[in-house]
C-alpha positions as CSV (number, residue, x, y, z in Angstrom):
1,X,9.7,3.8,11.6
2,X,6.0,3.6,10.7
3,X,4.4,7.6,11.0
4,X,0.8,6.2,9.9
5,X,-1.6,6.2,13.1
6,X,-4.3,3.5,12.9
7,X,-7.7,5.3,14.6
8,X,-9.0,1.9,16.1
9,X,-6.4,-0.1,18.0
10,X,-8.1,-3.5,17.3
11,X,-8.6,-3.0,13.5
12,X,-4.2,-2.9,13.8
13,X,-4.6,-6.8,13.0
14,X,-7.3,-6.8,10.3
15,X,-5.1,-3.8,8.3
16,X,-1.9,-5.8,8.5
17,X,-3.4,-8.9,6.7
18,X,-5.4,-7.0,4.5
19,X,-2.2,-5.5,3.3
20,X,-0.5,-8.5,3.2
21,X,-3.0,-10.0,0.6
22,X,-2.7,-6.8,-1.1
23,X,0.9,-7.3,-1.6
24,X,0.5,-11.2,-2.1
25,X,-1.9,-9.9,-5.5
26,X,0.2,-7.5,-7.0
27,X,3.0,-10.1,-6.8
28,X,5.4,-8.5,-3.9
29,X,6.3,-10.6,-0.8
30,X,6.5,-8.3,2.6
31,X,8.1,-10.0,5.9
32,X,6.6,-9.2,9.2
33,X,7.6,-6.3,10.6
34,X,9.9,-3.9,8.6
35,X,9.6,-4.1,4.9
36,X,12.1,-0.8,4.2
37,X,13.6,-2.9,2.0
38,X,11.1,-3.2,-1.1
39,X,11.2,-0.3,-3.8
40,X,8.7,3.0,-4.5
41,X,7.0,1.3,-6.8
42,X,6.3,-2.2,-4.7
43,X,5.1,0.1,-1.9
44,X,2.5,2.3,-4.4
45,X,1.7,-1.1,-6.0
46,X,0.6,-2.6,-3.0
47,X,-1.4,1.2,-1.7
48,X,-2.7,1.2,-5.2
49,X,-4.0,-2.6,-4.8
50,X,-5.4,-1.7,-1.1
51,X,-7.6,1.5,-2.5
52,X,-8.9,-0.5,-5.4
53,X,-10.6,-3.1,-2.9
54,X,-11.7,-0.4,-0.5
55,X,-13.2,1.6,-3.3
56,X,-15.1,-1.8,-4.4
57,X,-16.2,-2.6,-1.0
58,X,-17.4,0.5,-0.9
59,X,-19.1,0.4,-4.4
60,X,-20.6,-3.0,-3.8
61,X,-22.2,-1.9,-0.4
62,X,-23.8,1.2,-2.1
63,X,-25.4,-1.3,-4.3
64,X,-26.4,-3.5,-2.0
65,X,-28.0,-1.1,0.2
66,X,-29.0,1.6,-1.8
C-alpha cells in the first residue's frame, strides 16, 4: 500500500505517466497498479531518473526566465 500523498488530486494522472516514462528510460517495465514486485534498485532507478528530469525542468525554466 502506497503511503505517498499527492497535494493536487488532478496532477494523480500526470505523476503516474511521468513515472511511467521514467521507468520506460532506465529500462524497467511497471504494470498498472501494484509494482511490489520490482527490486530496491529498479524502484531508486526509476526515483533517481524522476529527480534528474525535475531538476532539469527546473534548470531550463531558470534559464529561460531568468
Amino acid at each position: 500500500m502506497s503511503r505517498s500523498k499527492v497535494n493536487v488530486p488532478e496532477a494523480k494522472a500526470a505523476l503516474d505517466q511521468f513515472k511511467m516514462q521514467a521507468a520506460n528510460e532506465v529500462g524497467v517495465t511497471l504494470k498498472q497498479g501494484y509494482n511490489g514486485d520490482i527490486t530496491a534498485k529498479q524502484a531508486g532507478s526509476i526515483g533517481g531518473q524522476m529527480v534528474k528530469k525535475m531538476v532539469e525542468s527546473y534548470e531550463n525554466n531558470l534559464k529561460n526566465n531568468g
